[in-house]
C-alpha positions as CSV (number, residue, x, y, z in Angstrom):
1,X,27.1,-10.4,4.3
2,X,26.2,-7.6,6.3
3,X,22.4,-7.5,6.9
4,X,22.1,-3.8,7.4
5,X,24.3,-3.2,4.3
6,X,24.7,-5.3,1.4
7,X,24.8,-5.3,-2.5
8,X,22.2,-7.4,-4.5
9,X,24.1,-8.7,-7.9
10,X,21.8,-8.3,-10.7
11,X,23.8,-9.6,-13.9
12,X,27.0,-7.9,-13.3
13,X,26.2,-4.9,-11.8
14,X,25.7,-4.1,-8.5
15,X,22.9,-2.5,-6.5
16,X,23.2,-0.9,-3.1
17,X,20.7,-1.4,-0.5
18,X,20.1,-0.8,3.1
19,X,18.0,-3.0,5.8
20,X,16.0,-0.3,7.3
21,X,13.1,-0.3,9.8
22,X,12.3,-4.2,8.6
23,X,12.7,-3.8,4.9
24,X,15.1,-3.5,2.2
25,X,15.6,-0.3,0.5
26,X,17.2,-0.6,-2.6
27,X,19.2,2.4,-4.7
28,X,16.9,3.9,-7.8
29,X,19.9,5.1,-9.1
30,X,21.8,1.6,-9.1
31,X,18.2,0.2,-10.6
32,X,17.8,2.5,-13.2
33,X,21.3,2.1,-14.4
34,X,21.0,-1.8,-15.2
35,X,17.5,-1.3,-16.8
36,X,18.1,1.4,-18.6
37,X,21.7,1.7,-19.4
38,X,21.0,5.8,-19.1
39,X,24.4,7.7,-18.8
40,X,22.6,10.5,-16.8
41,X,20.0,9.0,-14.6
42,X,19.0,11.8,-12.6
43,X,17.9,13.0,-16.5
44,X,15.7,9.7,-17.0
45,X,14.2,9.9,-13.8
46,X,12.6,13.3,-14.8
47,X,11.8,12.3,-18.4
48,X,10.0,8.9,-16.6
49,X,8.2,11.1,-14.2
50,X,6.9,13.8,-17.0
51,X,5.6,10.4,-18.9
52,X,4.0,8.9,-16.0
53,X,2.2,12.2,-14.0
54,X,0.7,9.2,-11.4
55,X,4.4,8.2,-10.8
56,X,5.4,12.0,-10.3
57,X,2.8,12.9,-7.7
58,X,3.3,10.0,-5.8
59,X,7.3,9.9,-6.3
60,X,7.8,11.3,-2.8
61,X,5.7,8.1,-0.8
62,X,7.4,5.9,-2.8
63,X,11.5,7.3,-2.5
64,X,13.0,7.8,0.4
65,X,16.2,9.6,1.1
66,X,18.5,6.8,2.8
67,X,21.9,6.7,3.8
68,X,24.3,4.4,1.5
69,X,28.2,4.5,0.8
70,X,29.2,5.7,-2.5
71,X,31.3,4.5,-4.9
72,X,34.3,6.9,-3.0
73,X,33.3,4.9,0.5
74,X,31.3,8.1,1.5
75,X,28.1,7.5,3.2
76,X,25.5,9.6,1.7
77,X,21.8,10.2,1.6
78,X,20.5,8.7,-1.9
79,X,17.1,8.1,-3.4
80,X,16.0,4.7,-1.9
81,X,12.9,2.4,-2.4
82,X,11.4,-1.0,-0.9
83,X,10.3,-3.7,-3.3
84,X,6.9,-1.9,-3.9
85,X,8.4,1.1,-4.6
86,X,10.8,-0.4,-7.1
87,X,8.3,-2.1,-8.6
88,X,6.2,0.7,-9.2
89,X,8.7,2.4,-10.9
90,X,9.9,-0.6,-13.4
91,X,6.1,0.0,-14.4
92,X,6.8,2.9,-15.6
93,X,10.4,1.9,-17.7
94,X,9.9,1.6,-21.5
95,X,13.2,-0.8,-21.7
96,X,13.2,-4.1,-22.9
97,X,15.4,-5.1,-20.1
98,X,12.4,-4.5,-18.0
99,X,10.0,-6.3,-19.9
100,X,10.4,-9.0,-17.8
101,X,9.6,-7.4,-14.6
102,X,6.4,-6.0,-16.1
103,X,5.8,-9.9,-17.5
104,X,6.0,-11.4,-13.9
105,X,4.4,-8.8,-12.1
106,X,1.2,-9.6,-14.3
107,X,2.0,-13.0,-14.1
108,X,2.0,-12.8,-9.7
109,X,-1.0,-10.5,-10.1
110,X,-3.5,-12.6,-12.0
111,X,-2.0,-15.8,-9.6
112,X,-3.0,-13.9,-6.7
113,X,-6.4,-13.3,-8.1
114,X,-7.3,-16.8,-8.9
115,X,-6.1,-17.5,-4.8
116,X,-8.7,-15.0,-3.9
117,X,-11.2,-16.9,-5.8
118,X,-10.0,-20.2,-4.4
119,X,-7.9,-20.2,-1.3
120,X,-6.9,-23.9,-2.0
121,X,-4.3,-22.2,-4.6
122,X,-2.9,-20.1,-1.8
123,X,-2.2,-23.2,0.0
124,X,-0.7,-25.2,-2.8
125,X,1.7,-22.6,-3.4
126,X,2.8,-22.3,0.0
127,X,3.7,-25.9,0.1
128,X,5.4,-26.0,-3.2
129,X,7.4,-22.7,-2.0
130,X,8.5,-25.1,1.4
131,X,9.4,-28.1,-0.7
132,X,11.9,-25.8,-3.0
133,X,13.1,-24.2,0.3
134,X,14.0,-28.0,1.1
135,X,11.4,-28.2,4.5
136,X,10.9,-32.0,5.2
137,X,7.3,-33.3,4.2
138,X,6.6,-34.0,7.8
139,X,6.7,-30.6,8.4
140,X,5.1,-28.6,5.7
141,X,1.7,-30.8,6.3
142,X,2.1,-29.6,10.4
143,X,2.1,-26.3,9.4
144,X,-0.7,-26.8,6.9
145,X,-2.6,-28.5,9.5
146,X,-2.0,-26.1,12.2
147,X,-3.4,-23.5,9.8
148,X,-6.7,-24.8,9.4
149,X,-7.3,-26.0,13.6
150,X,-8.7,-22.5,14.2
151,X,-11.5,-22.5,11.5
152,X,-11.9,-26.2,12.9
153,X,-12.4,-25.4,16.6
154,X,-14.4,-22.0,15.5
155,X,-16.7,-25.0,14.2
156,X,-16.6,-27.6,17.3
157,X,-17.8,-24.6,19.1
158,X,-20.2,-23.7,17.1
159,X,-21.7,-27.4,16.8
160,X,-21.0,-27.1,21.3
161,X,-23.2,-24.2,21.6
162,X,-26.0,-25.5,19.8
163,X,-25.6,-28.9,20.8
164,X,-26.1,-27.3,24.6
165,X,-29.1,-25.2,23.5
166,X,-31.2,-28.5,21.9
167,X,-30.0,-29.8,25.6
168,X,-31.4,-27.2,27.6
169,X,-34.4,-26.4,25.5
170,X,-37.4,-27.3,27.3
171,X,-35.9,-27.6,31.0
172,X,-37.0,-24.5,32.5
């Protein structure tokens, strides 16, 4: 696979996307089509942004025009998004096939508020996400370990500093 051009699978259709500038950027055409099963997708992209008016003001931040080959093997500047972007519009999709987008997204959302409420999550998903990537154990507690020796030599200096002020306290 080609990492500046490739085609994501979902089901059995397939979605174009372009590596550009550090990110994917996927077709909203080639999105929309498997979500929505429209026949005229230019059409449902102006029905979805006269439903959402939020989506249709910010609809040019979050498409970009980016070159992709089409179906004849001509390259051609199409409506593109990253993952954010995507994401943003399945929000706005009143399928059932993208039901379970909107499910997970809530789903990652109110995970990533408990983590903000107690880091500790944060950490115990990044080890579960290493174990199912297949990192050895040795290694996924090094990295956990080399995460937190900043906070703990923030607090040996701390504990230096004022250990060296009770020292010199009273000298001069």
């Amino acid at each position: 696979m080609n990492k500046e051009t490739a085609i994501a699978i979902f089901g059995e259709k397939n979605i174009r996307r372009v590596w550009l500038d550090g990110k994917w950027y996927f077709s909203i055409q080639d999105v929309l089509e498997v979500l929505t099963e429209s026949s005229d997708v230019k059409q449902y992209v102006k029905k979805l942004k006269a439903r959402d008016p939020v989506l249709n003001a910010n609809w040019g931040t979050i498409c970009t025009l980016v070159e992709m080959k089409t179906m004849d093997e001509k390259r051609r500047k199409i409506q593109a998004a990253t993952t954010e972007g995507l994401l943003r519009i399945i929000q706005s999709i009143p399928s059932p096939k993208a039901e379970p987008f909107k499910q997970w997204l809530a789903k990652v959302g109110y995970e990533r508020i408990r983590e903000i409420e107690n880091p500790e999550l944060a950490q115990e998903r990044m080890k579960k996400m290493y174990e199912l990537k297949g990192y050895p154990q040795d290694w996924i507690d090094i990295c956990q370990k080399i995460k937190l020796l900043p906070s703990a030599v923030e607090k040996w200096l701390v504990l230096h500093v004022e250990q060296q002020r009770k020292n010199w306290v009273g000298a001069w």
